[in-house]
C-alpha positions as CSV (number, residue, x, y, z in Angstrom):
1,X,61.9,91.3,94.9
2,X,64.4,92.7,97.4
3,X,67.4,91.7,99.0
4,X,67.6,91.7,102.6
5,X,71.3,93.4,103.9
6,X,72.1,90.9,106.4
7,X,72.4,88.1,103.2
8,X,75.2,90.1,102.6
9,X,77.3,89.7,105.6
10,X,80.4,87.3,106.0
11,X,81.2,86.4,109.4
12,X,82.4,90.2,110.2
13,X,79.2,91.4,110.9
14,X,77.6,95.0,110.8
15,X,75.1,96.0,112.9
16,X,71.7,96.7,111.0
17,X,71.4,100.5,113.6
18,X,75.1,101.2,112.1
19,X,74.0,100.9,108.3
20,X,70.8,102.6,109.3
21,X,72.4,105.9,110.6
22,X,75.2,106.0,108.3
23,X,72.6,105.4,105.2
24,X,70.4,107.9,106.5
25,X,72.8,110.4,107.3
26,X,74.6,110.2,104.1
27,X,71.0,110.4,101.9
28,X,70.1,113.9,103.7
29,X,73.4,115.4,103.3
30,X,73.4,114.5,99.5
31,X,69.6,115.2,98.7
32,X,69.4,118.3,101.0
33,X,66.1,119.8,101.3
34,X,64.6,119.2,97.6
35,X,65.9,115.8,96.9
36,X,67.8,115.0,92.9
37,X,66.3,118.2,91.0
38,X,68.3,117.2,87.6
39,X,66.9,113.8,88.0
40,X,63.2,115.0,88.4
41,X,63.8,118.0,86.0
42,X,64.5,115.5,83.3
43,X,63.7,112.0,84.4
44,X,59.9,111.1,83.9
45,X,58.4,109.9,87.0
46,X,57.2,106.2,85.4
47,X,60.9,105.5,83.8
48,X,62.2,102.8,85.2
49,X,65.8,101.8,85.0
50,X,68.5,98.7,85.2
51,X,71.8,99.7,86.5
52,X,75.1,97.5,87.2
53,X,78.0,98.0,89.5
54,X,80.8,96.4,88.2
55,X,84.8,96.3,90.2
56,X,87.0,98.5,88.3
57,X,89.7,96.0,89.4
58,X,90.2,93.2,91.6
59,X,89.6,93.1,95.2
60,X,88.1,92.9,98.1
61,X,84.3,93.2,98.1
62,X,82.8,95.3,101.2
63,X,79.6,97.7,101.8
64,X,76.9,95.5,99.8
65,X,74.6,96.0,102.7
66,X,75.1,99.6,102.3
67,X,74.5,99.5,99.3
68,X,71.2,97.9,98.9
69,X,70.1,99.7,102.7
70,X,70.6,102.7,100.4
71,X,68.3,101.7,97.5
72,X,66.1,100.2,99.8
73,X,65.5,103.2,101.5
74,X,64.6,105.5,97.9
75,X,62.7,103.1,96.2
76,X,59.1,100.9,97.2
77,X,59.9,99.0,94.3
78,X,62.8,97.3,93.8
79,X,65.1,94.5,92.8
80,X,68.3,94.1,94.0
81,X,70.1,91.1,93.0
82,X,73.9,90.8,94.9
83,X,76.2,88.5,93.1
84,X,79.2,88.3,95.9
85,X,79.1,88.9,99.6
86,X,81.7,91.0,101.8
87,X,84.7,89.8,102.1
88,X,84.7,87.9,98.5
89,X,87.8,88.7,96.3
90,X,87.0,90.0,92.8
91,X,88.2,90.4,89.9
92,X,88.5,93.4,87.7
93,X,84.8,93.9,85.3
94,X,82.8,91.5,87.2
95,X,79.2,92.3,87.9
96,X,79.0,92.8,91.8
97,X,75.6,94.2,91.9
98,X,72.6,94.7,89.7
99,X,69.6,97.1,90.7
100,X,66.3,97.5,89.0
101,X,63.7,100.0,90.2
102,X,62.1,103.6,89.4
103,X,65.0,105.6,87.4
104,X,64.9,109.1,89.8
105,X,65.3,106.8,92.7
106,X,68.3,104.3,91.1
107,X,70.2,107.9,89.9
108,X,69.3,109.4,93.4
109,X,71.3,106.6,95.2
110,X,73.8,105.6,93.1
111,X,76.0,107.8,94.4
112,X,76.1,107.4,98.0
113,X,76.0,103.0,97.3
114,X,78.9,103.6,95.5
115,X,80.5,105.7,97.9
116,X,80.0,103.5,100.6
117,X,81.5,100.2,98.5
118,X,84.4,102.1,96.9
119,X,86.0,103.3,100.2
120,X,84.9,100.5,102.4
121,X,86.5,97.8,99.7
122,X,89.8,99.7,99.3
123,X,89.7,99.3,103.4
124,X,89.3,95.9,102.5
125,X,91.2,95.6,99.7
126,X,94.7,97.1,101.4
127,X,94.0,95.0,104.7
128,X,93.8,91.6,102.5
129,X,97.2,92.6,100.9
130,X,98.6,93.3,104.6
131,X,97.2,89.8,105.7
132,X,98.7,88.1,103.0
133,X,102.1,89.8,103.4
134,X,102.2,88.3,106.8
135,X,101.0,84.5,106.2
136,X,102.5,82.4,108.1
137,X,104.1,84.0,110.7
138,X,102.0,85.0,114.0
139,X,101.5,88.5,113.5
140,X,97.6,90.0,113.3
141,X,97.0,92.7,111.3
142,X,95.0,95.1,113.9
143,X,92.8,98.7,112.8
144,X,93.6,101.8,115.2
145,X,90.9,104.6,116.3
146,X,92.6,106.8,113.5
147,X,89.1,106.3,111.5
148,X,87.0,108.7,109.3
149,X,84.8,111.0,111.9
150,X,81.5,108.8,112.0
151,X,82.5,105.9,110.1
152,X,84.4,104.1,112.7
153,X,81.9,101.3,112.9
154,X,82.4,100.6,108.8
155,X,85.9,101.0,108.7
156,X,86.6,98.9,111.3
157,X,83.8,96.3,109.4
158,X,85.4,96.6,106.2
159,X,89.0,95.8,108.1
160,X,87.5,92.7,109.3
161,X,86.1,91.9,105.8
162,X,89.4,91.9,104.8
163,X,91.0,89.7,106.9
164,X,92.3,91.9,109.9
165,X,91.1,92.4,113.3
166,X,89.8,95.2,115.4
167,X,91.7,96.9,118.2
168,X,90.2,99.4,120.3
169,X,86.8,100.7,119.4
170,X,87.0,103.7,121.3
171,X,88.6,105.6,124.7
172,X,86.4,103.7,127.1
173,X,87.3,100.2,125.6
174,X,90.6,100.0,127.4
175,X,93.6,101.3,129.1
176,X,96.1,102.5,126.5
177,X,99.0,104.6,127.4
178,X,100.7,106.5,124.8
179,X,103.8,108.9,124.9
180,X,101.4,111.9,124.8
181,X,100.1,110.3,128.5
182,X,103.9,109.8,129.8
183,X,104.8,113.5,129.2
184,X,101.5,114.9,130.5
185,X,102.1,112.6,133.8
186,X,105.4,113.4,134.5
187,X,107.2,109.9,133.1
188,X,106.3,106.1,133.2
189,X,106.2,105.5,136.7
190,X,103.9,107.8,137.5
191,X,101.8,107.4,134.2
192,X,101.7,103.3,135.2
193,X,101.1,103.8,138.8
194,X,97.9,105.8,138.5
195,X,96.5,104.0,135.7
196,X,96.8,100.7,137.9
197,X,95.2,102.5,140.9
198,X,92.5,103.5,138.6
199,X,91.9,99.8,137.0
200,X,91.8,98.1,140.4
201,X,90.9,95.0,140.1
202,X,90.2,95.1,136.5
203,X,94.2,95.4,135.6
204,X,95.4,97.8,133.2
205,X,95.4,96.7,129.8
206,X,97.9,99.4,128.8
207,X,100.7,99.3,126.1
208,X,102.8,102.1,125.8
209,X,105.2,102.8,122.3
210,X,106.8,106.0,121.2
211,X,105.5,107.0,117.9
């Protein structure tokens, strides 16, 4: 049996061509050219195996999807069984995923899975403890574009996993003017005045702080 990746999703969704590409590009640059050589050198080929990933401690659950698009990906023959979706909260030793399937493959992958679920639940993880610092009052907790080269999509997916919101997903998203703009421009006037020429009848959607 095997577990489809969009079961996994909680209402922050993650495009399927995001997981692709980021799967994909994360097995070639682990298995190179010639794949797990320690686990064919001293795996036999009909071994099967049962593995478990369990939290470490509590949190916030994000990157199943990667996780099984991973093993799904290596192995013909599997069964993945998920036990939480993103965006569940955890607690320290619980089973969050169980994986059965041809050994080389389960070793070859378990690696990159894990990768992809430690560091997308610690996004997750720190965002639900910002959320929950500000309950009750009116403030959103909102992701920059100061993101991991190639994993903005994820990042930003695992922020919304844990509560937050998304701001900007790249340059062309919006108007944003920064100090770096005011001193290039020659001050706030001029800085303002262009960018609303430029906008037209769009409007600017510019903010401007000092950092």
């Amino acid at each position: 049996m095997t577990t489809s990746a969009s079961l996994l999703y909680p209402e922050a969704f993650l495009s399927p061509l995001a997981i692709d590409e980021a799967v994909q590009r994360a097995l070639d640059e682990d298995l190179g050219r010639a794949g797990d050589i320690t686990s064919i050198a001293t795996i036999p080929e009909t071994t099967q195996a049962h593995a478990i990933l369990i939290a470490r401690q509590a949190g916030v659950i994000a990157g199943l999807p990667l996780a099984v698009a991973t093993f799904q990906k290596l192995l013909r023959d599997v069964n993945i069984q998920p036990h939480f979706r993103d965006g569940a909260t955890v607690a320290s030793g619980v089973h969050v995923l169980t994986i059965s399937g041809p050994a080389r493959a389960v070793l070859a992958g378990e690696r990159t899975a894990l990768n992809f679920v430690g560091r997308l639940s610690g996004i997750a993880t720190l965002t639900a403890d910002y959320v929950r610092h500000t309950a009750g009052t009116k403030l959103r907790i909102c992701c920059t574009r100061k993101t991991t080269p190639g994993l903005r999509a994820l990042e930003k997916y695992a922020v919304r996993c844990g509560g937050g919101f998304n701001h900007r997903f790249g340059l062309d998203d919006a108007i944003l003017i920064k100090d770096n703009h005011v001193a290039v421009a020659g001050g706030i006037m001029p800085v303002l005045k262009r960018a609303r020429a430029h906008a037209g009848h769009r409007g600017a959607a510019g903010q401007y702080g000092y950092r």
